[in-house]
PDB file as gemmi writes it, atoms N, CA and C in Angstrom:
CRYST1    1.000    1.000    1.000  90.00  90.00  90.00 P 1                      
ATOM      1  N   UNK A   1      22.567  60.544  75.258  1.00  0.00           N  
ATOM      2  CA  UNK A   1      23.688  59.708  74.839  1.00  0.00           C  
ATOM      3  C   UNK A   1      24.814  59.860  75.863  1.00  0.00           C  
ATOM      4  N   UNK A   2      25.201  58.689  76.169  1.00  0.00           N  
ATOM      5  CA  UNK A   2      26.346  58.520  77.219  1.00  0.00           C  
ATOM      6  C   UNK A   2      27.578  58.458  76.576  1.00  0.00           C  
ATOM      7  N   UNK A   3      28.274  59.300  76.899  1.00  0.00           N  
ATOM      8  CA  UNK A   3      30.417  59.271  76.830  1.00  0.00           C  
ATOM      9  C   UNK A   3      30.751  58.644  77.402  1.00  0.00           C  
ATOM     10  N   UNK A   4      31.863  58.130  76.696  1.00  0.00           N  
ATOM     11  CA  UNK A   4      32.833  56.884  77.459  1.00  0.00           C  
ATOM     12  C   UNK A   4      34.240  57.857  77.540  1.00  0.00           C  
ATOM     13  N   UNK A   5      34.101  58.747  78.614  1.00  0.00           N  
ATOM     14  CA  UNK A   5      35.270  59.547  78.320  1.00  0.00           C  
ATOM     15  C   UNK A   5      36.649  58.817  78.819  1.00  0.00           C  
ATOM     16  N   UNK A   6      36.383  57.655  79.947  1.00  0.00           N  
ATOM     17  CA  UNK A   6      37.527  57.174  80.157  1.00  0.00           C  
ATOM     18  C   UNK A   6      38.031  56.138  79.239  1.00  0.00           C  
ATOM     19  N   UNK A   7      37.542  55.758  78.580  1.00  0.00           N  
ATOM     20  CA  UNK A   7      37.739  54.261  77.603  1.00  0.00           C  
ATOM     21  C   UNK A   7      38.276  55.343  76.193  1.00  0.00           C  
ATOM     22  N   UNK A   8      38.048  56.376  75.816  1.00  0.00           N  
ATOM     23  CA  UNK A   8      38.659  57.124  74.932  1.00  0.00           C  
ATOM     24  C   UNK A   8      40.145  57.464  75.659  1.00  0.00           C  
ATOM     25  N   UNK A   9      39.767  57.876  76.147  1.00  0.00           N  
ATOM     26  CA  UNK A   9      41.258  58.878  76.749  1.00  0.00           C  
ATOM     27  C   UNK A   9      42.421  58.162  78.077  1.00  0.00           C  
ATOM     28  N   UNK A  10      42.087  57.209  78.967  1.00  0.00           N  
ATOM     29  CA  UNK A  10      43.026  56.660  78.999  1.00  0.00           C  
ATOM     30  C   UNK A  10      44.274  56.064  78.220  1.00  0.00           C  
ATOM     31  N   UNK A  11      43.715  55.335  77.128  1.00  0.00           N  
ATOM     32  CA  UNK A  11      45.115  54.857  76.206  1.00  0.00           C  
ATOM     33  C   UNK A  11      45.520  56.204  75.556  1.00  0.00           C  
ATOM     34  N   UNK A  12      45.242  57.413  75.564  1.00  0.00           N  
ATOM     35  CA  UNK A  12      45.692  58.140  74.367  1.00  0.00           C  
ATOM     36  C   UNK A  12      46.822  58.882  75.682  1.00  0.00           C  
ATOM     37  N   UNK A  13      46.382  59.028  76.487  1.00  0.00           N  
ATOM     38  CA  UNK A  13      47.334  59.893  78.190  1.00  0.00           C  
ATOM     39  C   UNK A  13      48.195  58.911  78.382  1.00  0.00           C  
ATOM     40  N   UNK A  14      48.077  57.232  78.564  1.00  0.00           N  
ATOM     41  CA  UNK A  14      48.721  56.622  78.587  1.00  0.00           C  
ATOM     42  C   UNK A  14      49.693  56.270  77.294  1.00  0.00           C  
ATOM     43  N   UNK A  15      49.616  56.369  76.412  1.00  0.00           N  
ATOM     44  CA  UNK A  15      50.347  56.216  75.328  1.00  0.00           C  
ATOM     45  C   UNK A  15      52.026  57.744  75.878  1.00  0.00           C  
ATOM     46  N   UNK A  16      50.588  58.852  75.584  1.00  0.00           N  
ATOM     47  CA  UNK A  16      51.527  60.402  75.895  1.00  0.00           C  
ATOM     48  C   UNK A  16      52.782  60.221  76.937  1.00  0.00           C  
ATOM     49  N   UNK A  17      52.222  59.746  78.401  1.00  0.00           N  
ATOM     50  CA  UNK A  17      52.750  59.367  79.313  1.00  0.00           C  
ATOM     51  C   UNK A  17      54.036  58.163  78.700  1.00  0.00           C  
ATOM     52  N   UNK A  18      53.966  57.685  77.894  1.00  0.00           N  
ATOM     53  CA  UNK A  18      54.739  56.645  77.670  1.00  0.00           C  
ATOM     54  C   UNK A  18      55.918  57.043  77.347  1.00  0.00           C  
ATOM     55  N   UNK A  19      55.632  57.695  76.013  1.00  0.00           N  
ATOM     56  CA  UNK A  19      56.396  58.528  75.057  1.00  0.00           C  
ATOM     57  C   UNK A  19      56.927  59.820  76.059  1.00  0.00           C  
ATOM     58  N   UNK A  20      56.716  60.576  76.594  1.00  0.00           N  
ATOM     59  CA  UNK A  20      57.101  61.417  77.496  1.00  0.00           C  
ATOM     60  C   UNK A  20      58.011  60.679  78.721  1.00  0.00           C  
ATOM     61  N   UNK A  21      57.607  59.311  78.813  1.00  0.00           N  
ATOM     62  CA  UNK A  21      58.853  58.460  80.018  1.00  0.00           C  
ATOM     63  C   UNK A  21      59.881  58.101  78.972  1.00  0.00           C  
ATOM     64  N   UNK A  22      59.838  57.890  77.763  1.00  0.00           N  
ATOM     65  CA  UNK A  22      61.144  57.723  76.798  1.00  0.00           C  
ATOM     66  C   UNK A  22      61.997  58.692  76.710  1.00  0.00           C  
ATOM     67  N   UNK A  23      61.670  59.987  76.381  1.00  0.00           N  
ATOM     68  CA  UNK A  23      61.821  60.775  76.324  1.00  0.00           C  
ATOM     69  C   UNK A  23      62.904  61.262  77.600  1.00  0.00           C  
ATOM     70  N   UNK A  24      61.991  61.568  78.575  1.00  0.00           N  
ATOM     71  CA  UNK A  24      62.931  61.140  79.978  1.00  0.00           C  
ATOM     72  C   UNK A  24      64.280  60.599  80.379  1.00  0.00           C  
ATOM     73  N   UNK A  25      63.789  59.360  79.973  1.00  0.00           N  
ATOM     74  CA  UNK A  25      64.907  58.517  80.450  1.00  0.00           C  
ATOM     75  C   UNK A  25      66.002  58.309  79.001  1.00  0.00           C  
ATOM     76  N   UNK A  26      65.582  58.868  78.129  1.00  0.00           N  
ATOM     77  CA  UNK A  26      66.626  59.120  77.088  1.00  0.00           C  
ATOM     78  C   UNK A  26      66.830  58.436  75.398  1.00  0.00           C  
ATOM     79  N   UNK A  27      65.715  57.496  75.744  1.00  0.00           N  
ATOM     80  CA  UNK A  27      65.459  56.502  74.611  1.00  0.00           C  
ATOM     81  C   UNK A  27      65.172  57.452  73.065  1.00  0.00           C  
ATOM     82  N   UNK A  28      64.848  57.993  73.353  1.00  0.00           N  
ATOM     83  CA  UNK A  28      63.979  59.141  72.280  1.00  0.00           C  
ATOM     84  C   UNK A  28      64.139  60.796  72.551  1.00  0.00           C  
ATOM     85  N   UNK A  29      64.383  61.369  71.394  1.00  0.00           N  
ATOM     86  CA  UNK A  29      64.861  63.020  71.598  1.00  0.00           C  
ATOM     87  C   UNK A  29      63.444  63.296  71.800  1.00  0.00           C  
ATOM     88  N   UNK A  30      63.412  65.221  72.438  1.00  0.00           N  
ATOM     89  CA  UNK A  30      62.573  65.930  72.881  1.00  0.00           C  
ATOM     90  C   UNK A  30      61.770  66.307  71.951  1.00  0.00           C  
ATOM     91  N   UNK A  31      62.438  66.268  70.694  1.00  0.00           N  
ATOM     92  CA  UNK A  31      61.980  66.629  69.360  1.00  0.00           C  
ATOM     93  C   UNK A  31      60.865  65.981  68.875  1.00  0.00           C  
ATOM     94  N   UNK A  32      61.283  64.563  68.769  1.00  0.00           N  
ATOM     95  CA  UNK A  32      60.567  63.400  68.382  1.00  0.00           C  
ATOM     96  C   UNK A  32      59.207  63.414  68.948  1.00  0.00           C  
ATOM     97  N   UNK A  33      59.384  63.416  70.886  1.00  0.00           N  
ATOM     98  CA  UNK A  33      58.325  63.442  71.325  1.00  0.00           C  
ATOM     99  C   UNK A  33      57.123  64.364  71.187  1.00  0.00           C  
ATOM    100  N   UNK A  34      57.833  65.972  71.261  1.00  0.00           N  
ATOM    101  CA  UNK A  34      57.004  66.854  70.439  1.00  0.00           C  
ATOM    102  C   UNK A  34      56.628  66.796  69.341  1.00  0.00           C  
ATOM    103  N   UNK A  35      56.739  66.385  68.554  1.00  0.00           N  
ATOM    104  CA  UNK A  35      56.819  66.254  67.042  1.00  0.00           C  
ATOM    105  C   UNK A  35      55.575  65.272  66.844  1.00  0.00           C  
ATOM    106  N   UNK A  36      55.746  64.275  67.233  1.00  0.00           N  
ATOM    107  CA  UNK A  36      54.683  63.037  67.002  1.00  0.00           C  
ATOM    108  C   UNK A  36      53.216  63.938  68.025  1.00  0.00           C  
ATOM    109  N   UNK A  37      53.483  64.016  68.847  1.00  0.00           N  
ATOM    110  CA  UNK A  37      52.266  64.604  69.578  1.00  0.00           C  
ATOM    111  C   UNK A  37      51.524  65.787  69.077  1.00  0.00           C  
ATOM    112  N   UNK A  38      52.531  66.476  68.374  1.00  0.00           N  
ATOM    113  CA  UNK A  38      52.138  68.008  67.722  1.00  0.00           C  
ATOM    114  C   UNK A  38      50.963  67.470  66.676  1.00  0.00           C  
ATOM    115  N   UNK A  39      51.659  66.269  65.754  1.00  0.00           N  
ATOM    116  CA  UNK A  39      51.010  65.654  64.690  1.00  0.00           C  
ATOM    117  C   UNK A  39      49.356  64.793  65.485  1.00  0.00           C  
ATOM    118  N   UNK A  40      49.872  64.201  66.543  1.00  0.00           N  
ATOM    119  CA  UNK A  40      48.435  63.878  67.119  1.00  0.00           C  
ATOM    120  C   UNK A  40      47.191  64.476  67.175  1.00  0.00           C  
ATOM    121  N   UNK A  41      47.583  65.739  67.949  1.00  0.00           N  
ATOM    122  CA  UNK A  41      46.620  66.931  68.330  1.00  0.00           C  
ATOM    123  C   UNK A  41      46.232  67.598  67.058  1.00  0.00           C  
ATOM    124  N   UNK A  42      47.016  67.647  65.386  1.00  0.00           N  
ATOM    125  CA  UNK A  42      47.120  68.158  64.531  1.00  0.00           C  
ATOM    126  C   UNK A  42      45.677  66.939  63.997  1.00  0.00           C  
ATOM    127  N   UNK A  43      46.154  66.110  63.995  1.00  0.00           N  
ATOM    128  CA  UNK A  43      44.976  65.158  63.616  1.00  0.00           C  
ATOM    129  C   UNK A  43      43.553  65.054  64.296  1.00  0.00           C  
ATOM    130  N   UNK A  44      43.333  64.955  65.319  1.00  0.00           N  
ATOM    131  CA  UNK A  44      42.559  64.841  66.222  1.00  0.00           C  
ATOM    132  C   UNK A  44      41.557  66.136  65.888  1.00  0.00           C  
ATOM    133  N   UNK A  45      42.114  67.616  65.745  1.00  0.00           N  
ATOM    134  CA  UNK A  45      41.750  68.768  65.693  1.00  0.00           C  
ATOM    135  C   UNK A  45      41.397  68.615  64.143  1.00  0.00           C  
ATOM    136  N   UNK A  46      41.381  67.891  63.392  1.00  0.00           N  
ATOM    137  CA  UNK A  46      41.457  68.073  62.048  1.00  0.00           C  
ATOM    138  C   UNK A  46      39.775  67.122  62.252  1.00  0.00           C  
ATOM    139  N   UNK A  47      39.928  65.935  62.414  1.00  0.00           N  
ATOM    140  CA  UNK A  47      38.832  64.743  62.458  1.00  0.00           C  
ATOM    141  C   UNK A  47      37.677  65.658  63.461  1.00  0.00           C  
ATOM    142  N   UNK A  48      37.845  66.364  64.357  1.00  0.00           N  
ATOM    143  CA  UNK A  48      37.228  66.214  65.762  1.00  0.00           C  
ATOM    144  C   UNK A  48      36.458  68.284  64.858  1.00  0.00           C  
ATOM    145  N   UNK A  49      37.259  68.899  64.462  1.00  0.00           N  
ATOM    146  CA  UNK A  49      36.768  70.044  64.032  1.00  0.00           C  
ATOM    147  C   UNK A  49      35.526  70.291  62.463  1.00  0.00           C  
ATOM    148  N   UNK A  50      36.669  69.463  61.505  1.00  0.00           N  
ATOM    149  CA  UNK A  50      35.867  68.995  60.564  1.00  0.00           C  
ATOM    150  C   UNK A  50      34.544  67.915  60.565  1.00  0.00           C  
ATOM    151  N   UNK A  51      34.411  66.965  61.860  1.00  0.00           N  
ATOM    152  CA  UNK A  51      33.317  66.561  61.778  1.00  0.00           C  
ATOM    153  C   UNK A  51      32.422  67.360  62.475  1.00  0.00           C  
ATOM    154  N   UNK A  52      32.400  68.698  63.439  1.00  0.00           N  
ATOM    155  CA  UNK A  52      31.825  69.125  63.676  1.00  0.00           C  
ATOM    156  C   UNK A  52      31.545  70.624  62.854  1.00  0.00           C  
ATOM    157  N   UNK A  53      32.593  70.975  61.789  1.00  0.00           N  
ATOM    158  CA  UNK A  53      32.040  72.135  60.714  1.00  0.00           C  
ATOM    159  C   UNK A  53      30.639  71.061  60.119  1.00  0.00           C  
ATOM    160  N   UNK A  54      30.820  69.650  59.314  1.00  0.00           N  
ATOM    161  CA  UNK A  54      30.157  68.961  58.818  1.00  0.00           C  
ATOM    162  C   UNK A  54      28.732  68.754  59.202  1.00  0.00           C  
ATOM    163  N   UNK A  55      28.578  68.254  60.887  1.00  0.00           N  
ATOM    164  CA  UNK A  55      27.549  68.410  61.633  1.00  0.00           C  
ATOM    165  C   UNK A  55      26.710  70.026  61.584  1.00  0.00           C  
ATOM    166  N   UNK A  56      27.458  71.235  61.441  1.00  0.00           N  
ATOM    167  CA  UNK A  56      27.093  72.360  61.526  1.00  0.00           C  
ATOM    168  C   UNK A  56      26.260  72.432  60.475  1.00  0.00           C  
ATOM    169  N   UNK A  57      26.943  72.130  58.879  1.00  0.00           N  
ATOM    170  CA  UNK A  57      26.367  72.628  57.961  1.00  0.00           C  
ATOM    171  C   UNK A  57      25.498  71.782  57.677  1.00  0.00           C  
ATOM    172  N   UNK A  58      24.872  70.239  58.267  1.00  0.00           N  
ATOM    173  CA  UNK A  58      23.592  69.368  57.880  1.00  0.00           C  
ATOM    174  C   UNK A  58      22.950  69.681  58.566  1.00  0.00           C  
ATOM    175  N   UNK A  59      23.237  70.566  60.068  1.00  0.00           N  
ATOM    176  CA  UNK A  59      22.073  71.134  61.091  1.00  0.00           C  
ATOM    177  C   UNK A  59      21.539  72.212  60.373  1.00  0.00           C  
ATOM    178  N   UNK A  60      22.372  72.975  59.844  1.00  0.00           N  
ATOM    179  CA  UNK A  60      21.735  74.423  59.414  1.00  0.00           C  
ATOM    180  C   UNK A  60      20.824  74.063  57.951  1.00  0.00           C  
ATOM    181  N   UNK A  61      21.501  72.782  57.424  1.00  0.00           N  
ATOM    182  CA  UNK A  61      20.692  72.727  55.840  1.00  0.00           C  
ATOM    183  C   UNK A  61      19.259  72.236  56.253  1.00  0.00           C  
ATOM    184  N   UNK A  62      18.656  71.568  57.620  1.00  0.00           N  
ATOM    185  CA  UNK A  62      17.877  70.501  57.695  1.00  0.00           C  
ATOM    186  C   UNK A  62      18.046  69.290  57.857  1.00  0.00           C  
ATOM    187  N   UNK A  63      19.531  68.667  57.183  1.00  0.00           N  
ATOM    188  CA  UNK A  63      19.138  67.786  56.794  1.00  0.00           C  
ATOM    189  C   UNK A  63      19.933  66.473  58.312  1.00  0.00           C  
ATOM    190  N   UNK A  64      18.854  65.345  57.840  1.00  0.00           N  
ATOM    191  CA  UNK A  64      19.272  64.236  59.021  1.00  0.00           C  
ATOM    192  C   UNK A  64      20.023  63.008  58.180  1.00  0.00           C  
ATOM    193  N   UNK A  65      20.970  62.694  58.429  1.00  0.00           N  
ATOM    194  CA  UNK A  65      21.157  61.321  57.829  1.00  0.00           C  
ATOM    195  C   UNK A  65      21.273  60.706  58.677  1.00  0.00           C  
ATOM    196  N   UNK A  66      21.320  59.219  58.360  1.00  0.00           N  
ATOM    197  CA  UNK A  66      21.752  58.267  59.495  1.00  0.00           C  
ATOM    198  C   UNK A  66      23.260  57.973  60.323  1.00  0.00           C  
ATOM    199  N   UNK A  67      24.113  58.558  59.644  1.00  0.00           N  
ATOM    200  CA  UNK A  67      25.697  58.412  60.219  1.00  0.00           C  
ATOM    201  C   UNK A  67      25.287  59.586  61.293  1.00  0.00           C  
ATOM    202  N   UNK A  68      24.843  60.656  61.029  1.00  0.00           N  
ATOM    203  CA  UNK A  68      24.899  61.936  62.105  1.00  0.00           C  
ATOM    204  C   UNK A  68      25.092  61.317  63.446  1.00  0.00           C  
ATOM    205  N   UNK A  69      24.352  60.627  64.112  1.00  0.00           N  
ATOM    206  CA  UNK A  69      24.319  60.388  65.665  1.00  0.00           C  
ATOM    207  C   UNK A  69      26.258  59.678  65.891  1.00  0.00           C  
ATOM    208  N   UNK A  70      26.494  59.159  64.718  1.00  0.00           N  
ATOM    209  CA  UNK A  70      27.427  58.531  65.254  1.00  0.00           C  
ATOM    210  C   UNK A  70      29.008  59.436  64.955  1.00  0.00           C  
ATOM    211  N   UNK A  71      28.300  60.408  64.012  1.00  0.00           N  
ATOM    212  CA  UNK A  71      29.548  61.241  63.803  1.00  0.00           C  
ATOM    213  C   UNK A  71      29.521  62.476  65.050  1.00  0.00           C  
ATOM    214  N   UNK A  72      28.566  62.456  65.710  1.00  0.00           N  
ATOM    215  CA  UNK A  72      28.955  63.306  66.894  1.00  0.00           C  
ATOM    216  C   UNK A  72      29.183  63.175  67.720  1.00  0.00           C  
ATOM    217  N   UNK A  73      28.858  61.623  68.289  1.00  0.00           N  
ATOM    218  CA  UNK A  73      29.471  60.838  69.405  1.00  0.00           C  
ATOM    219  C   UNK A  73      31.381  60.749  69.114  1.00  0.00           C  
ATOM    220  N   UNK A  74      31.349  60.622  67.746  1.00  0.00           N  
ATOM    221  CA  UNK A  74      33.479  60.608  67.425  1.00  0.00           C  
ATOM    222  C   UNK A  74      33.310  62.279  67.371  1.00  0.00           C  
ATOM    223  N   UNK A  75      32.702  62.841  67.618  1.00  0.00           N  
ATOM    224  CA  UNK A  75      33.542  64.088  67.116  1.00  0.00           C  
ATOM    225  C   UNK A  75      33.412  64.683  68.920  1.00  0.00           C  
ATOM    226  N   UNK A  76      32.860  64.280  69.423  1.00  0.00           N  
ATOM    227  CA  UNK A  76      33.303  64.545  70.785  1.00  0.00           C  
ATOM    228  C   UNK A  76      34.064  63.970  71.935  1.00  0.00           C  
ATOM    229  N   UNK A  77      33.930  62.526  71.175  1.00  0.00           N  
ATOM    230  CA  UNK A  77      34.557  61.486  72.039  1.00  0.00           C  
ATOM    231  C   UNK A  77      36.191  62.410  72.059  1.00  0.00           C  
ATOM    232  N   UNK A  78      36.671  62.796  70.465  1.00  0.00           N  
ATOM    233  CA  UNK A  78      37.776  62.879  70.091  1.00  0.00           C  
ATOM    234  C   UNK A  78      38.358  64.339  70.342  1.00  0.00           C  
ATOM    235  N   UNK A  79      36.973  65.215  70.783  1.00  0.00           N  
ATOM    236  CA  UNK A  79      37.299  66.499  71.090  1.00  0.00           C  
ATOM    237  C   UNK A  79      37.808  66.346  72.340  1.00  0.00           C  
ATOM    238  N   UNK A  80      37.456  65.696  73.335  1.00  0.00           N  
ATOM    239  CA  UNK A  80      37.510  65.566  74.405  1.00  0.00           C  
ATOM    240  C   UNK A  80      38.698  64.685  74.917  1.00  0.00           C  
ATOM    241  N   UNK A  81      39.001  63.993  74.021  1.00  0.00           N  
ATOM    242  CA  UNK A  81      40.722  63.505  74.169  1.00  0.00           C  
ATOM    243  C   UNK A  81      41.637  64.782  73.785  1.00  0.00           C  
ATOM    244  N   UNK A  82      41.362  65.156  72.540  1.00  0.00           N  
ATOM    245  CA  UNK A  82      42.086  66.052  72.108  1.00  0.00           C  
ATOM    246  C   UNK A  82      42.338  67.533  73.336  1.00  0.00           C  
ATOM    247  N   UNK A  83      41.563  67.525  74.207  1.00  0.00           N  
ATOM    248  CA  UNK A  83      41.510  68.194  75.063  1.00  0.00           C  
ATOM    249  C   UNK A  83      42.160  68.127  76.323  1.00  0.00           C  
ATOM    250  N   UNK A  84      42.472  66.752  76.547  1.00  0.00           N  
ATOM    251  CA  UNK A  84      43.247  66.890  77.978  1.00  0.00           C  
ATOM    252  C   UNK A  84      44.005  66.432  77.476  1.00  0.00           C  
ATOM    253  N   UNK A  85      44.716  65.601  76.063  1.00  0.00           N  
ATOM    254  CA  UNK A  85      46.023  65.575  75.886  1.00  0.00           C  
ATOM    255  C   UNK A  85      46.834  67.037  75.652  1.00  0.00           C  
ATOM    256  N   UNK A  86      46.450  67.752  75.093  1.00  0.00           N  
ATOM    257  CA  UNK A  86      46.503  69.634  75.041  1.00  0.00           C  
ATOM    258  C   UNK A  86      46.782  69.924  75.902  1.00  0.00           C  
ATOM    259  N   UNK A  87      45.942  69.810  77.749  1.00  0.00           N  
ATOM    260  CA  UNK A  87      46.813  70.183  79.002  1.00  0.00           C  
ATOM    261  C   UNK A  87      47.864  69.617  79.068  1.00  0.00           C  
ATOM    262  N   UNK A  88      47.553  68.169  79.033  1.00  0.00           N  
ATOM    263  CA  UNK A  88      49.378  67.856  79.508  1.00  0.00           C  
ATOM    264  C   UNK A  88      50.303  68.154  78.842  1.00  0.00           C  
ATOM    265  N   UNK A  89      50.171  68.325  77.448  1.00  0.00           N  
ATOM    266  CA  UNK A  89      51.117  69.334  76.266  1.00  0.00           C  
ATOM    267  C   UNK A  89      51.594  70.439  76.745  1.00  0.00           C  
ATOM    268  N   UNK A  90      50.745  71.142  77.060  1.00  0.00           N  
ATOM    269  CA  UNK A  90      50.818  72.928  77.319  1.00  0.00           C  
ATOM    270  C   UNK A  90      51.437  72.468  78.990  1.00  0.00           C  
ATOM    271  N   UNK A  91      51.077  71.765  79.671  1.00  0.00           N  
ATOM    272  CA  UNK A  91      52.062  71.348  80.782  1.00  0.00           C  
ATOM    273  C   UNK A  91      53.426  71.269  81.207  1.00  0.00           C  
ATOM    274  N   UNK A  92      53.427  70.174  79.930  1.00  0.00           N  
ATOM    275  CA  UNK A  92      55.002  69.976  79.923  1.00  0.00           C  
ATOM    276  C   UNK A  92      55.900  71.476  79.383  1.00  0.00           C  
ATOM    277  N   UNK A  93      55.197  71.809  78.109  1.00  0.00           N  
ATOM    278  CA  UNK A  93      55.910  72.560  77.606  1.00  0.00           C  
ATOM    279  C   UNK A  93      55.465  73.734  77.737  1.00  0.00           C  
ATOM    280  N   UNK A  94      55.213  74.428  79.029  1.00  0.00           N  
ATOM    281  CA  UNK A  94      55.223  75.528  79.271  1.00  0.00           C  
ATOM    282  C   UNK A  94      55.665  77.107  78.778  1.00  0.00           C  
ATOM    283  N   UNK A  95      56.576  76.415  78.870  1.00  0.00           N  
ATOM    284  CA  UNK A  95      57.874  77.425  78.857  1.00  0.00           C  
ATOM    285  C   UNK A  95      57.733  77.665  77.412  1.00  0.00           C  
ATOM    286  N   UNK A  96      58.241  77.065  76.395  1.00  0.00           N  
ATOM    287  CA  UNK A  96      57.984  77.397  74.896  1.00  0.00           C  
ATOM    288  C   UNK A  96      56.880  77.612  74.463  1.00  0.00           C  
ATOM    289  N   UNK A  97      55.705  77.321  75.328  1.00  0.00           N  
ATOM    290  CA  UNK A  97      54.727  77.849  74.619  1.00  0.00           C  
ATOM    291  C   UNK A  97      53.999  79.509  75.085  1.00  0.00           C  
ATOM    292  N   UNK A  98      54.512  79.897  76.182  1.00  0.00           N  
ATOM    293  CA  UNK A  98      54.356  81.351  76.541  1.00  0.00           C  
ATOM    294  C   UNK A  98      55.495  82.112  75.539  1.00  0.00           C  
ATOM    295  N   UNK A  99      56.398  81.077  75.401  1.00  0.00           N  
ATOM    296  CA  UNK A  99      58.063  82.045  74.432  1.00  0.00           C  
ATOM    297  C   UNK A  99      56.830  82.218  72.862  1.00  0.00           C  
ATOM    298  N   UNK A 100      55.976  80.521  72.120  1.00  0.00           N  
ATOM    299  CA  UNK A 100      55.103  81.418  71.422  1.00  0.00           C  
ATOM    300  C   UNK A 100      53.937  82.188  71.306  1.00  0.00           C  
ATOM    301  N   UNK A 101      53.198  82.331  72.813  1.00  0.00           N  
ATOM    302  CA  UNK A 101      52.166  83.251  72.398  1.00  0.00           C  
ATOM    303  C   UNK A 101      52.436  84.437  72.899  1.00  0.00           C  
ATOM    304  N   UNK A 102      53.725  85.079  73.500  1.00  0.00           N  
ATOM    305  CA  UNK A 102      54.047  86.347  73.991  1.00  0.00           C  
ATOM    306  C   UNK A 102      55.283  86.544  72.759  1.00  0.00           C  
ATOM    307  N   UNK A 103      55.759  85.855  71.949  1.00  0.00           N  
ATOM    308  CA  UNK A 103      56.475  86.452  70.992  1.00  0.00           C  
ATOM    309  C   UNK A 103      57.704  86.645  71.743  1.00  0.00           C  
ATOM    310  N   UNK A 104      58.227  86.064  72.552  1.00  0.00           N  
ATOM    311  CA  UNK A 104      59.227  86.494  73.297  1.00  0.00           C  
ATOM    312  C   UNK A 104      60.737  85.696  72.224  1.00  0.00           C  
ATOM    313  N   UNK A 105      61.390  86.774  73.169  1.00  0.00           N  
ATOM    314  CA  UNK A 105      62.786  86.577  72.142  1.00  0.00           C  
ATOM    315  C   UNK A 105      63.635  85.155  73.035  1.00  0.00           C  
ATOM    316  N   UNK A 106      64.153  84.455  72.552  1.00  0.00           N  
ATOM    317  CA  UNK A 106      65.169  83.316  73.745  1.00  0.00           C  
ATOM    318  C   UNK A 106      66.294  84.672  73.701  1.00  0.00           C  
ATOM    319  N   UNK A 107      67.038  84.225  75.084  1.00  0.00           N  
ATOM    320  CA  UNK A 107      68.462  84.896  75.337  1.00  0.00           C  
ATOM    321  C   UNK A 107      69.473  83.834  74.983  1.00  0.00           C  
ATOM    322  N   UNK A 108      70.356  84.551  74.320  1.00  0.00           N  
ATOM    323  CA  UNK A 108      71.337  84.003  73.649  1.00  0.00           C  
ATOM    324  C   UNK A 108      72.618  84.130  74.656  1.00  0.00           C  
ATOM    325  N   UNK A 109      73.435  82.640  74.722  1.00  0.00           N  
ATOM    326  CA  UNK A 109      74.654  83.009  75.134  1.00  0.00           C  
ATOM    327  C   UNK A 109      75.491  83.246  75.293  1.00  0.00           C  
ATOM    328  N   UNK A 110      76.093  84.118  75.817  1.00  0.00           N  
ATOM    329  CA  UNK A 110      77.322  84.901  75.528  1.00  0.00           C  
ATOM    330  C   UNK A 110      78.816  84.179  76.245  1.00  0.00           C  
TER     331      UNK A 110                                                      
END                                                                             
C-alpha cells in the first residue's frame, strides 16, 4: 500500500505556516496560535493513536474486518502529519518546551 504523504501533509504545514505568518505579523496572539495547534496535535494523536490501540487489539484477537485496511492507511496517513507538524511545533517553540521537559524555573524581573 502506497502513502500519499505529500497530499496529507502539505495543507496541514501549510495551514501551520499560515497561522504562524498571522501570528507574526500581528493579526492573531501567540496564544491563540499555540492553542489551536496544541488542540490539532491533541486531536490527531487522539484519532491517529486510538485507531492504532484499535488495530492492535483486532490483530491480537484474530480478527479481520473490512474497514481494517482503511483504518490503517488514516491512522498513518495522520500519524505522519501529526509528526512533522510536532517538528515545526517543537521548532518554533523551543525554548518553552525545554523550560517543560527540564522543569526549569523562568527568571523573574527585577
Amino acid at each position: 500500500m502506497a502513502y500519499d504523504i505529500l497530499i496529507a501533509s502539505v495543507p496541514v504545514i501549510g495551514s501551520y505556516f499560515y497561522t504562524y505568518a498571522l501570528y507574526k505579523i500581528g493579526l492573531i496572539r501567540k496564544t491563540l496560535h499555540v492553542n489551536f495547534w496544541n488542540f490539532i496535535i491533541g486531536l490527531a494523536f487522539l484519532f491517529s493513536g486510538g485507531a492504532g490501540f484499535l488495530l492492535l487489539i483486532l490483530m491480537d484477537m484474530g480478527i479481520v474486518i473490512p474497514i481494517t485496511p482503511q483504518l490503517f492507511y488514516g491512522h498513518v496517513e495522520v500519524g505522519i502529519t501529526l509528526a512533522i507538524v510536532t517538528v515545526f511545533h517543537f521548532h518554533c517553540y523551543w525554548k518553552s518546551s525545554l523550560e517543560m521537559v527540564f522543569m526549569r524555573k523562568k527568571r523573574t524581573r527585577t
